[in-house]
C-alpha positions as CSV (number, residue, x, y, z in Angstrom):
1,X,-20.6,-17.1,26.7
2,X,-22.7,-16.3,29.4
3,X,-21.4,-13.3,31.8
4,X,-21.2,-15.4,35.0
5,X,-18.2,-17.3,33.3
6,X,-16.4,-14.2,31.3
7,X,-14.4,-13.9,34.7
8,X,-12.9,-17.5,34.8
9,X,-12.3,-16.9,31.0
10,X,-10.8,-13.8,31.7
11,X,-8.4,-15.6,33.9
12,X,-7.0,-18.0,32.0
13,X,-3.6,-17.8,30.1
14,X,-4.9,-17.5,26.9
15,X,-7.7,-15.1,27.7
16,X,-6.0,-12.4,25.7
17,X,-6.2,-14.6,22.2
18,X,-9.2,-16.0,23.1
19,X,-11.3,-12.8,23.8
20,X,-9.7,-10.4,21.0
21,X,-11.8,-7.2,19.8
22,X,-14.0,-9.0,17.2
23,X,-15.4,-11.4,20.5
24,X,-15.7,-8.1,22.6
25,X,-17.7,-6.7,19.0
26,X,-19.8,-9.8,19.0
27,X,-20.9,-9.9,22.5
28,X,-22.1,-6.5,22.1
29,X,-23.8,-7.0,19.3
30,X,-25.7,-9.7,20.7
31,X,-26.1,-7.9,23.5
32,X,-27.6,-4.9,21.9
33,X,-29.7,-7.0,18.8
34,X,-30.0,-10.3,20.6
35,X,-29.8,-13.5,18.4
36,X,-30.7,-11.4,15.1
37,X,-29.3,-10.4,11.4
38,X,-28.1,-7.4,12.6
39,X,-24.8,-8.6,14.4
40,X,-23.7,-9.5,11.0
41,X,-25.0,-6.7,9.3
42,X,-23.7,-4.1,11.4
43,X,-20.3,-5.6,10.2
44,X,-20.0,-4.3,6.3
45,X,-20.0,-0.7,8.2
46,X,-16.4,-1.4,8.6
47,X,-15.9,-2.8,5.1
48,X,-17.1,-0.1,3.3
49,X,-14.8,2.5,5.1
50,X,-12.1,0.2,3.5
51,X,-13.8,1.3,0.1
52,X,-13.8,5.1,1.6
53,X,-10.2,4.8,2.1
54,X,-8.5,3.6,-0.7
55,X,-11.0,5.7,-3.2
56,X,-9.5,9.1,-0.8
57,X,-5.6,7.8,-0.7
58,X,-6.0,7.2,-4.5
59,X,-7.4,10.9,-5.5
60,X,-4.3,11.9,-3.1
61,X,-1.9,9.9,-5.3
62,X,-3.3,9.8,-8.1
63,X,-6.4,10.7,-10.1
64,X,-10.7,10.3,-10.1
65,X,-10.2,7.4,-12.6
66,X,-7.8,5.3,-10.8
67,X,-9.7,6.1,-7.3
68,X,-12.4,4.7,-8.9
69,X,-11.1,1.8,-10.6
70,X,-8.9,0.8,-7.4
71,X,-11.8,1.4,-5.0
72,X,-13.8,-1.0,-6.8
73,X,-11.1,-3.3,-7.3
74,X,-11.2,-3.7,-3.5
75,X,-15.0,-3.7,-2.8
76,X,-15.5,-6.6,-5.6
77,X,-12.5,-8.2,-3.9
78,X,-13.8,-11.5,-2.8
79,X,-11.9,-12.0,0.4
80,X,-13.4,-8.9,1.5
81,X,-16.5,-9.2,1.2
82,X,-15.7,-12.6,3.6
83,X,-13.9,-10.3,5.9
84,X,-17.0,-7.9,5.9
85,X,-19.3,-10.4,7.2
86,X,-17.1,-12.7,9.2
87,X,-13.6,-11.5,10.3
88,X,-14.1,-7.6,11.4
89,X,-10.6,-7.2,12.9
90,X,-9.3,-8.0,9.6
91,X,-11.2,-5.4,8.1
92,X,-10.0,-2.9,10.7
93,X,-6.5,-3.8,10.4
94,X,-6.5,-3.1,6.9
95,X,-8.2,0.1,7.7
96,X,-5.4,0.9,10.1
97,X,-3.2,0.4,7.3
98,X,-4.7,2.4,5.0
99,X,-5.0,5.3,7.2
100,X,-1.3,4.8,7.7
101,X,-0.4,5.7,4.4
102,X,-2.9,8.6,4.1
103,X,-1.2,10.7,6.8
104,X,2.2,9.5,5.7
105,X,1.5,10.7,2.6
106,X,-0.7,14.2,3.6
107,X,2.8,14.7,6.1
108,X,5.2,13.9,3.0
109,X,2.8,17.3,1.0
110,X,3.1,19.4,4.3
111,X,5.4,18.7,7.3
112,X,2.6,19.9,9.3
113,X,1.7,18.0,13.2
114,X,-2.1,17.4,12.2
115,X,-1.4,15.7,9.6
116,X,0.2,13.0,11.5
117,X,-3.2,13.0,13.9
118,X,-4.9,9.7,11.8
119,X,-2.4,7.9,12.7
120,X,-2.9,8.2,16.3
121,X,-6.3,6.2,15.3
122,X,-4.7,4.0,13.2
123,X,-2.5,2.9,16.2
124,X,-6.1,2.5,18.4
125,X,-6.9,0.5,15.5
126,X,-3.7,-1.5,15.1
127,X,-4.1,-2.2,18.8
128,X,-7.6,-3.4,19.1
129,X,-7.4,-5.3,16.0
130,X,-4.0,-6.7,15.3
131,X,-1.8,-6.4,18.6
132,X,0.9,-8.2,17.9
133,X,1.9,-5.9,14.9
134,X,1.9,-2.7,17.3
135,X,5.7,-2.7,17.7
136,X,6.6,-3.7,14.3
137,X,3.9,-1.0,13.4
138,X,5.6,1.7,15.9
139,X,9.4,1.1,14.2
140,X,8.2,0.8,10.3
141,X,6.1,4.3,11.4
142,X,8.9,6.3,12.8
143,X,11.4,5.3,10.4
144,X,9.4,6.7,7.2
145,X,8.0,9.6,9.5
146,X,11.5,10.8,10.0
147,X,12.5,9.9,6.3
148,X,10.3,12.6,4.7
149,X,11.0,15.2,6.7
150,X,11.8,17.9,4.8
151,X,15.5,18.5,5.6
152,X,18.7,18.8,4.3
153,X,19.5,15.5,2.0
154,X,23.0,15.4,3.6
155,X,21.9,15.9,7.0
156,X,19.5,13.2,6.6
157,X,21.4,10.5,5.4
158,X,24.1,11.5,8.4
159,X,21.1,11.3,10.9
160,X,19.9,8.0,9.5
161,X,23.5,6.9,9.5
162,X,24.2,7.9,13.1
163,X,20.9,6.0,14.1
164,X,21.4,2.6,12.6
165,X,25.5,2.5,13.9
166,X,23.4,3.3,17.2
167,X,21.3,0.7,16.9
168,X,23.3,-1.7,16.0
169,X,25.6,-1.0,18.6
170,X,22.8,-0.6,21.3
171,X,21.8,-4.2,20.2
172,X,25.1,-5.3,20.5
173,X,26.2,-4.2,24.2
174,X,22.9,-3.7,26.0
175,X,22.0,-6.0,27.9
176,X,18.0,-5.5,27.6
177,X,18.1,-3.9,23.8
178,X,19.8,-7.3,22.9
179,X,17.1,-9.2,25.2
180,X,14.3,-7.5,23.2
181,X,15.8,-7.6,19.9
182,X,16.5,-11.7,20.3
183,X,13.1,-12.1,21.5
184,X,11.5,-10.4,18.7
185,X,13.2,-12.5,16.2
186,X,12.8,-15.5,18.3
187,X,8.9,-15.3,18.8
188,X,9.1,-14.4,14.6
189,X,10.5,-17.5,13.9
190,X,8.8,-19.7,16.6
191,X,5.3,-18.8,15.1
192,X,6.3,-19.9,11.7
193,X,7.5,-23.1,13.2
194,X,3.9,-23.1,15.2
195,X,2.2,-22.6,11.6
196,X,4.4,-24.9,9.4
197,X,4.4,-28.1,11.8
198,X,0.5,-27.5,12.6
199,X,-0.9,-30.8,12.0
200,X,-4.0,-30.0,10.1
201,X,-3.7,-27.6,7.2
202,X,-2.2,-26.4,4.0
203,X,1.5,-26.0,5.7
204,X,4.7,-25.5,3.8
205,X,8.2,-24.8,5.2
206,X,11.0,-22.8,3.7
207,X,13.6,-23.3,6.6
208,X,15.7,-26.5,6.3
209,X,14.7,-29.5,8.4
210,X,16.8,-28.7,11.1
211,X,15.4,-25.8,12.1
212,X,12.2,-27.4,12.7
213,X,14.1,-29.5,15.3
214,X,14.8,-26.8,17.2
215,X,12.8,-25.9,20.3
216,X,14.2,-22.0,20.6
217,X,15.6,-19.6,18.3
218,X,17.2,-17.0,20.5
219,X,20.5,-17.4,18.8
220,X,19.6,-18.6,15.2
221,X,21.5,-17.5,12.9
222,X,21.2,-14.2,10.4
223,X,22.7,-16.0,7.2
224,X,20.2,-19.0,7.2
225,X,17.3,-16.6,7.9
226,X,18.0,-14.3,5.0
227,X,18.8,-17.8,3.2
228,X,15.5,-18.5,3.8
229,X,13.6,-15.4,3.0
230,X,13.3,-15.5,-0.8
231,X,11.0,-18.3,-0.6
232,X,9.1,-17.0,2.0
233,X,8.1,-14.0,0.3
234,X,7.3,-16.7,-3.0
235,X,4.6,-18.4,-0.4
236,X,3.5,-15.1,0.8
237,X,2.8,-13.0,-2.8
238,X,2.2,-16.4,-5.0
239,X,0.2,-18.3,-2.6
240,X,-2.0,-21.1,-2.8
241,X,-0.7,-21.9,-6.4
242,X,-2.6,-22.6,-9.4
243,X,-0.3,-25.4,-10.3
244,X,-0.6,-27.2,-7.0
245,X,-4.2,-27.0,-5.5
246,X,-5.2,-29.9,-3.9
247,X,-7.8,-29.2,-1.4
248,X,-11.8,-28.4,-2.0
249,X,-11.1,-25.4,-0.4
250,X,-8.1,-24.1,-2.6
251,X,-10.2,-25.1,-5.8
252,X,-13.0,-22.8,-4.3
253,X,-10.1,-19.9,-4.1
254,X,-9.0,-20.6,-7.9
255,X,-11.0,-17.9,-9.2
256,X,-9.8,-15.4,-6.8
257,X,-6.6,-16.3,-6.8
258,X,-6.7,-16.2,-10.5
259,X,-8.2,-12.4,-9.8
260,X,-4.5,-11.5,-7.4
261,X,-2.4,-12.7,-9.8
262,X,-4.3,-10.2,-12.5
263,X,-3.8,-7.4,-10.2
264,X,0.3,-8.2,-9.1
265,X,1.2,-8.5,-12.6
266,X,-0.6,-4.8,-13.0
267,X,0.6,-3.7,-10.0
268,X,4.7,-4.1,-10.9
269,X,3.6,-2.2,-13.8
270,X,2.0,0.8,-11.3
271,X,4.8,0.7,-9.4
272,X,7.5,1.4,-12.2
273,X,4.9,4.2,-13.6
274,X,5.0,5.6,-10.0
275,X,9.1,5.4,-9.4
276,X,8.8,7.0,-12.9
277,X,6.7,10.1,-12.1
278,X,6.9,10.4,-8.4
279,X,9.5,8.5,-6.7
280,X,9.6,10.0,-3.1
281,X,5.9,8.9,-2.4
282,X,6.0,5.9,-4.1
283,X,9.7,5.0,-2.5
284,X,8.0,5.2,1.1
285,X,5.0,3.3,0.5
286,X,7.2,0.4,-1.0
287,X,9.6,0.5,2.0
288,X,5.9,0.6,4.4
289,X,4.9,-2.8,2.1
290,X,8.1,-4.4,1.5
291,X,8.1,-3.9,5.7
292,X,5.8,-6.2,6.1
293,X,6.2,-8.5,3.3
294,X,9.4,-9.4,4.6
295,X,8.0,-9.9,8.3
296,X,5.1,-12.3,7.1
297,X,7.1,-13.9,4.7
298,X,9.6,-15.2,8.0
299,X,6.3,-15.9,10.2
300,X,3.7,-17.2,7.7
301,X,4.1,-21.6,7.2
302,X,0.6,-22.0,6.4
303,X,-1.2,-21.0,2.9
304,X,-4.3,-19.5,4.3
305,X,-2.5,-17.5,6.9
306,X,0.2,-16.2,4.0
307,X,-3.3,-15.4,2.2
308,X,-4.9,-13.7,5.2
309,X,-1.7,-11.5,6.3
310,X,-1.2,-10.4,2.3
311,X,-4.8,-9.3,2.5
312,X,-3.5,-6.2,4.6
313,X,-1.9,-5.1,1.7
314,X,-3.8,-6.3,-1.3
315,X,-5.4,-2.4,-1.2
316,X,-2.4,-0.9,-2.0
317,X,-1.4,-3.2,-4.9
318,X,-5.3,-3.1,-6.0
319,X,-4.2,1.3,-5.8
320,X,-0.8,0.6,-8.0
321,X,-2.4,-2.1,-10.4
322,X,-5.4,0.4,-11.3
323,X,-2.4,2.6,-12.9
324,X,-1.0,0.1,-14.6
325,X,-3.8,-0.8,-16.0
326,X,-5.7,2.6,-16.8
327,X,-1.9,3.7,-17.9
328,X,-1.6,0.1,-20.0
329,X,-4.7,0.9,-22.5
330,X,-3.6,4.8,-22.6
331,X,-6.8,6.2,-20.5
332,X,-4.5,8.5,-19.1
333,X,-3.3,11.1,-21.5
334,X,-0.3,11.1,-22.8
335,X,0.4,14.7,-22.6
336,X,-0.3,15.1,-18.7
337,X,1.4,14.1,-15.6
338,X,0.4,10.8,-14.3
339,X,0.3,12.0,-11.0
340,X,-0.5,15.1,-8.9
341,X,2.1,17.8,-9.0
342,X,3.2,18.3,-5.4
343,X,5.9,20.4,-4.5
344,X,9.1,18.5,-3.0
């Protein structure tokens, strides 16, 4: 885009979809390289510090053999090394994420202020790359910050208590809390009506028919939403499925697909070794992913977008299916812990 027009751009309604951080990213690159190899190689930078990550947050969790194992789970990953090359605010958002459970998990180990400083760039991160999440990203945050807190179980629970009546109630007779709230939920369901009813593409619905008659959603209700939900989160973890591919570019996603469904099935069995061993660390980052899970599951109505938005989370389950597996064919001893010994 030349810079004489960036202004009229800039002006426009959608000027904030249009120009997002990966444009701003690319017009400096080609600013910088001019029409050369580097604007695309300068982007793996990012992917590798996805590698970084996960191999660092699994030797906090766990051990050298599953950071290993998981690390290259995720760099051999064949969505990301597409998103390395091509979509560079997906990379970051995962990033964001993965920094997210880092310091969550270095706070859970020491209630100590600096070790809630990376997620002050994971924020920065979530906000350059993946806007739209930044609230969701602010509540899901707060709530497991103030859950490991190390405190008094009963005081806790009364706290947490006291907080959600609050809520609720805040919701309920406020004016602009219920505003907000409606409008969250409303804008939620409205883009998986956008997604489902797109003309071209692999869409799929999971509402019944009259809710894609509907033109708002302020006042939908709870029960048909939850209703709605199991199927939702069967598009978002299962999706595009094996037994129903139909387009030439879903058959060239069969072997990766294949690849997810290998690492879930390890996963569940990571999880239950983790609940078994550690379950404080491994409750909060299934609260942090079954967050999100449940909010793509409601907004998600197309199968590469379901695909796209699981990708922020596939590190994790690549972290819990490398102990499932390692654990599965006994290269973990038998006689140690599973896990690091941290003090509660």
């Amino acid at each position: 885009v030349p810079l004489k027009d960036v202004a009229q751009i800039l002006s426009h309604n959608t000027a904030q979809t249009f120009l997002n951080f990966g444009a701003y990213l690319q017009a400096f690159l080609h600013y910088t390289f001019g029409p050369s190899l580097m604007n695309i190689l300068c982007l793996p930078f990012f992917g590798i510090w996805v590698v970084i990550m996960v191999y660092i947050l699994s030797l906090e969790l766990y051990n050298h053999r599953v950071a290993i194992l998981s690390s290259a789970m995720v760099a051999l990953f064949p969505p990301f090394l597409l998103y390395s090359t091509s979509n560079i605010r997906m990379i970051i958002g995962v990033l964001a994420f993965l920094i997210t459970i880092y310091s969550l998990i270095k706070f859970f180990k020491k209630n100590s202020l600096k070790n809630l400083l990376p997620l002050l760039l994971a924020t920065l991160l979530i906000y350059f790359s993946k806007s739209r999440l930044l609230i969701p990203y602010a509540v899901i945050v707060s709530l497991i910050s103030f859950f490991i807190i190390r405190m008094n179980s009963i005081v806790r629970g009364s706290l947490i208590l006291i907080i959600c009546i609050s809520a609720f109630t805040l919701i309920k007779i406020h004016p602009m809390a219920n505003a907000h709230y409606h409008a969250f939920t409303s804008s939620l369901l409205d883009t998986h009506k956008f997604f489902a009813t797109y003309e071209n593409g692999n869409n799929y619905k999971i509402f019944d028919e009259d809710f894609y008659e509907q033109t708002t959603f302020i006042n939908y209700p709870l029960s048909k939403v939850v209703k709605a939900l199991p199927k939702g989160i069967a598009y978002y973890i299962l999706c595009p499925f094996l037994w129903n591919m139909r387009s030439f570019n879903q058959l060239i996603a069969y072997p990766h697909t294949l690849l997810w469904y290998f690492i879930l099935a390890f996963s569940l069995f990571g999880f239950w070794m983790g609940f078994q061993f550690h379950f404080s660390q491994t409750f909060c980052i299934t609260v942090f992913m079954l967050y999100w899970i449940i909010l793509f599951s409601l907004a998600s109505g197309n199968i590469g977008t379901a695909a796209r938005q699981r990708d922020l989370l596939t590190p994790l389950f690549c972290i819990f299916a490398s102990v499932g597996l390692l654990r599965l064919f006994e290269l973990f001893p038998l006689n140690k812990p599973l896990l690091r010994n941290y003090s509660q």
